[in-house]
C-alpha positions in Angstrom: -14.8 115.7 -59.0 -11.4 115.4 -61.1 -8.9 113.0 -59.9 -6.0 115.1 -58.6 -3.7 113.9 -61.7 -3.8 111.7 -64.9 -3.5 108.7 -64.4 -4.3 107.8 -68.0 -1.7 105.1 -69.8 1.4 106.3 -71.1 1.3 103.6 -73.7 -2.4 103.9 -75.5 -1.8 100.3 -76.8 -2.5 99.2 -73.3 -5.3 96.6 -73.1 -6.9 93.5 -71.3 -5.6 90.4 -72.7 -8.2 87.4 -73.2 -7.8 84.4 -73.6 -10.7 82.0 -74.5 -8.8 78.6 -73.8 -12.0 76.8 -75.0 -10.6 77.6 -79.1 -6.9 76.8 -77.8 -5.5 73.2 -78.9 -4.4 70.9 -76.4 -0.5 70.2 -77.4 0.8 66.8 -76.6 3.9 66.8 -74.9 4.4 63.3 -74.6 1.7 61.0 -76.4 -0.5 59.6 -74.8 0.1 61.0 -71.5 0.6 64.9 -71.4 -1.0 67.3 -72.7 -0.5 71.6 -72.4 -2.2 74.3 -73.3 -0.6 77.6 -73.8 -2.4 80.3 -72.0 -0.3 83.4 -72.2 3.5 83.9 -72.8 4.9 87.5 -71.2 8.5 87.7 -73.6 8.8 91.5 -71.3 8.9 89.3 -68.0 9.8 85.8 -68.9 6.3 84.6 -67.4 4.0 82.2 -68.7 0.7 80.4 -67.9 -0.5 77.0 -68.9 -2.7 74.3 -68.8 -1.6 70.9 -68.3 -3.6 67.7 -68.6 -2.3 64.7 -67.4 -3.2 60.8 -67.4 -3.2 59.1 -64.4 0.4 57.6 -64.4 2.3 60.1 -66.2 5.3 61.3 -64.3 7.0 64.9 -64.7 11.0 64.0 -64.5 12.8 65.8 -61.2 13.3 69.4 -61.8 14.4 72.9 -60.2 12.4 76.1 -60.4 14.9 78.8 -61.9 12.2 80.9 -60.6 8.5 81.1 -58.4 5.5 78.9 -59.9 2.2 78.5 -58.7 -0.2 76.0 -59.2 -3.8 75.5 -58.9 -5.4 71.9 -59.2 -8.9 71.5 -61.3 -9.3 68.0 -60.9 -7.6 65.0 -59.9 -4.7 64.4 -57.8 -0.9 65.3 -58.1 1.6 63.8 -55.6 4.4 66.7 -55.6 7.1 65.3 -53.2 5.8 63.7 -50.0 2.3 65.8 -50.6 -0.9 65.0 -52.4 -3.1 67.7 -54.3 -6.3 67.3 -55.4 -8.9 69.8 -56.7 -9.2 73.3 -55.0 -5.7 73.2 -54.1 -3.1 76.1 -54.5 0.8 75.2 -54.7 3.4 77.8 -54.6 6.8 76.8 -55.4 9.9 79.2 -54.1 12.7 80.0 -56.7 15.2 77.6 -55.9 13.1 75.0 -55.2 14.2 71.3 -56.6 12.1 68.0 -56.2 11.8 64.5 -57.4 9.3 63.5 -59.5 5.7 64.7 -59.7 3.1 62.1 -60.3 -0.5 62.5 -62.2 -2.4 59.9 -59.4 -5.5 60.3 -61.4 -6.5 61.8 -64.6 -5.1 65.8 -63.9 -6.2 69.3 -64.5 -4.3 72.0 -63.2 -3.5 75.9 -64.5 0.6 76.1 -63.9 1.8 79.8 -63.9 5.7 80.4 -63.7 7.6 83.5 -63.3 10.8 82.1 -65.2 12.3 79.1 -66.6 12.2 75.0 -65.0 15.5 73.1 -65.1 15.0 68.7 -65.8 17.8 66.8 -64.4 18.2 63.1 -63.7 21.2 61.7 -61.9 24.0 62.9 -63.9 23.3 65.6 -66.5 20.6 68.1 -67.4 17.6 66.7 -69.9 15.8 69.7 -70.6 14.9 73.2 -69.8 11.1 75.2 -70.2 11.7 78.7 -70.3 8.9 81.3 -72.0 10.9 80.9 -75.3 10.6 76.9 -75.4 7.1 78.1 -74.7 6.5 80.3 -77.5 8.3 77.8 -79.9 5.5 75.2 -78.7 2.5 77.7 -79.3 4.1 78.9 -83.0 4.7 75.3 -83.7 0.8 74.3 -82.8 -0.1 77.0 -84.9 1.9 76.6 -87.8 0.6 72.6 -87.8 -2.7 73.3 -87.4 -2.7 76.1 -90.2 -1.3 73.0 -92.1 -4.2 71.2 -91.6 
């Protein structure tokens, strides 16, 4: 039986998107401590998807989601404000939401997806902002050094 109407793509370039993170590199963000891998980066939407890896210790300055993120912990444990995380856990954070700190209480896995940009503060100014462009600049950075290699 025929389907009642066409639902073939308007767009024939429309395909799955793999990713095979086992050929990505890990990027360190700060040495020694923090490490990202960059999973996908959507420049239609402004999403993006990463891994992070951190070292027991490392500490993510207070920030404000400019937008929804979700989280979901392989291993370890994250203390995200007054809550601890640990592996099978699912975190949702709301546009809007602002919070101190997050700390990496053991060595850290976790897949990080955000619909828009983060916003780093400390008590008086701004210290950084991770939108999908700062994104893509990593991964094209990565690329360009390891093609140096």
């Amino acid at each position: 039986m025929a389907l009642p109407q066409d639902i073939r793509p308007l767009n024939s370039e429309l395909a799955d998107s793999i990713t095979r993170s086992a050929e990505i590199p890990w990027i360190e963000s700060r040495p020694g401590q923090a490490w990202t891998k960059i999973l996908w980066v959507g420049q239609e939407s402004g999403r993006w998807a990463v891994l992070l890896k951190w070292k027991k210790g490392y500490v993510a300055p207070p920030h404000k989601h400019l937008s929804a993120a979700f989280a979901f912990v392989l291993s370890g444990r994250l203390k995200v404000r007054n809550n601890v995380y640990g592996p099978g856990d699912f975190l949702h954070e709301t546009n809007g939401m602002v919070h101190g700190a997050t700390e990496a209480l053991e060595d850290t896995e976790y897949l990080f997806f955000c619909d828009g940009p983060v916003l780093f503060f400390d008590k008086d100014s701004f210290t950084g902002y991770r939108g999908w462009e700062q994104i893509l600049q990593m991964q094209q950075e990565a690329q360009a050094k390891q093609a140096a290699e």
